[in-house]
N, C-alpha and C positions, 0 to 999 in steps of 0.2 A: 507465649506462642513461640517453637520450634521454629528456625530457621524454612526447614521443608514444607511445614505445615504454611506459612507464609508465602514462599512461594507457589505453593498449590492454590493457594487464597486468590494469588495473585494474579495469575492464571485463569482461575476460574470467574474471578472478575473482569478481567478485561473484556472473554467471554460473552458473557451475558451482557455489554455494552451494545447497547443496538443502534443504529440510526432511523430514528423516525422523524418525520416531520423536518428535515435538516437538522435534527438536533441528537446529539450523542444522547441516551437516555437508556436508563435501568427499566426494569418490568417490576412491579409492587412483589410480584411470587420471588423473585430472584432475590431481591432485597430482604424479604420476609425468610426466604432461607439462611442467608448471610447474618443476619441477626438471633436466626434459632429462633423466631417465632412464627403464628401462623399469621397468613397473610389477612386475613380480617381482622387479626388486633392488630396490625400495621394500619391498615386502613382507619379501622376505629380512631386510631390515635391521631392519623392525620388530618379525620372529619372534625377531630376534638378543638384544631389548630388550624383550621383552613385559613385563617389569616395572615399564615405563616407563608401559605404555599400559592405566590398567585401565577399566572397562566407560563410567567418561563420558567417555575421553578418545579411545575407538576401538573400535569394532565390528564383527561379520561382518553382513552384511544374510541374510535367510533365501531360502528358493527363491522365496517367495511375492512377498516384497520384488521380489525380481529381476525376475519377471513382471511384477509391476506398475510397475515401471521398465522396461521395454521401451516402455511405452503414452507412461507421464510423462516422460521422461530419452533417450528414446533408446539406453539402455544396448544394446541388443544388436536385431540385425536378427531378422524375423519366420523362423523355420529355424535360428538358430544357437542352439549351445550353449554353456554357459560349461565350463570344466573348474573351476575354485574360485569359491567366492560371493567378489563384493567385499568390502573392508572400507572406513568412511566415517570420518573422523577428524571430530571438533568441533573448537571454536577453540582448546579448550585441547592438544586432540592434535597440531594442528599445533603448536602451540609446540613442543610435545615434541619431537615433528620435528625442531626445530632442533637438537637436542642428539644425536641420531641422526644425523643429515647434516650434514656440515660443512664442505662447498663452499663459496666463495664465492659463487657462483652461489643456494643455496641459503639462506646467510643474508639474500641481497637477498630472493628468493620468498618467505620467510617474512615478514620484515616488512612487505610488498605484500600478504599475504592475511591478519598482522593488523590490518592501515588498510582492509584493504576488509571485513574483520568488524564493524570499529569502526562504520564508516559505514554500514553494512546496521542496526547495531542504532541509530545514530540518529533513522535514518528512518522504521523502525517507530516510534521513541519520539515521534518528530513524527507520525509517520498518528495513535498511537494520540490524542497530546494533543489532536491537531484534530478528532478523533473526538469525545472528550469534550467539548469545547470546543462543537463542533453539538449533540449532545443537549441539554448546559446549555442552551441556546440554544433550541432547540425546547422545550423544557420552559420557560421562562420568556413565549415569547411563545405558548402554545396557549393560557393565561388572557385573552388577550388579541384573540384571534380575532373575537370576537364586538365589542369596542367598536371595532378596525380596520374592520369591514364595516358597522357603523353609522354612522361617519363615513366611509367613500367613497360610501353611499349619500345621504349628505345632502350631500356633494361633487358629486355625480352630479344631486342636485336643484336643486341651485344651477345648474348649469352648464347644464341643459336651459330652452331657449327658454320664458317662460311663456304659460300658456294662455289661448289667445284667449277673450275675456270671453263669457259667456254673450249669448246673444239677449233684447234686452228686450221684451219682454212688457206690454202694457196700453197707456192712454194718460199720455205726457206731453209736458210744456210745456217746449217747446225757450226754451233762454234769449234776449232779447232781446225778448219779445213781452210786451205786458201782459195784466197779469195780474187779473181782480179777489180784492180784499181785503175780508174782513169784517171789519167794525169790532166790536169790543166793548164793552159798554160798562159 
């Protein structure tokens, strides 16, 4: 496999990662494409194995799920029917996979959808860090809000032109003229 053609793979894996159930998880058609077979001999093979696959490692999605995957997923056009509910494997189900299928073909696809599991939960691990990382962040500078805006407003004083001196007012003695002085004595 081509560099390119990999990462298209790759791509198109991550893709087709969905969250159900709180659980990152494949759709059996999506998997049955990545292996170049159809999805009822996937299925087949994993009724053959069901011991293999218990409830974290693969499940049936419900009518309800399905519906609302129509909206999210695309799973099925507005008038169609399914005849069986999917089932959605997690990362550990696909492993399993491996052990169920064992094409060549198939050991390449699995280890292309454990590198793009890997790197899906990196990236959450980076949103989340940098998540925290801004909170910390706003929490240390909202203390500080108040002396920020009191020094750009004395910023802002400095920086405006000062103002023209008042009007004088009364009499006086312009300098150069004299003056009389009273002596004291």
């Amino acid at each position: 496999m081509n560099r390119q053609t990999a990462l298209i793979q790759a791509e198109r894996i991550e893709q087709a990662i969905l969250l159900i159930r709180g659980q990152r998880v494949l759709l059996d058609r999506d998997l049955a494409a990545l292996y170049g077979v159809e999805t009822k001999n996937l299925n087949k093979a994993v009724r053959r194995n069901l011991d293999r696959f218990p409830a974290d490692f693969m499940f049936q999605l419900t009518a309800e799920e399905v519906e609302c995957s129509r909206f999210q997923f695309g799973t099925l056009k507005r008038g169609q029917n399914i005849k069986y509910l999917p089932c959605v494997f997690t990362q550990e189900g696909v492993a399993m996979l491996s052990s169920v299928l064992r094409s060549p073909r198939a050991i390449l696809v699995n280890i292309a959808i454990m590198r793009a599991f890997v790197r899906l939960r990196e990236t959450f691990a980076l949103h989340k860090e940098l998540a925290h990382k801004l909170a910390d962040l706003e929490r240390r500078i909202e203390g500080h809000d108040t002396g920020i805006r009191t020094l750009f407003d004395a910023i802002r004083q400095l920086m405006s032109p000062p103002a023209p001196p008042p009007p004088e007012i009364g009499f006086n003695v312009k300098e150069g003229r004299a003056r009389y002085r009273v002596k004291r004595k």
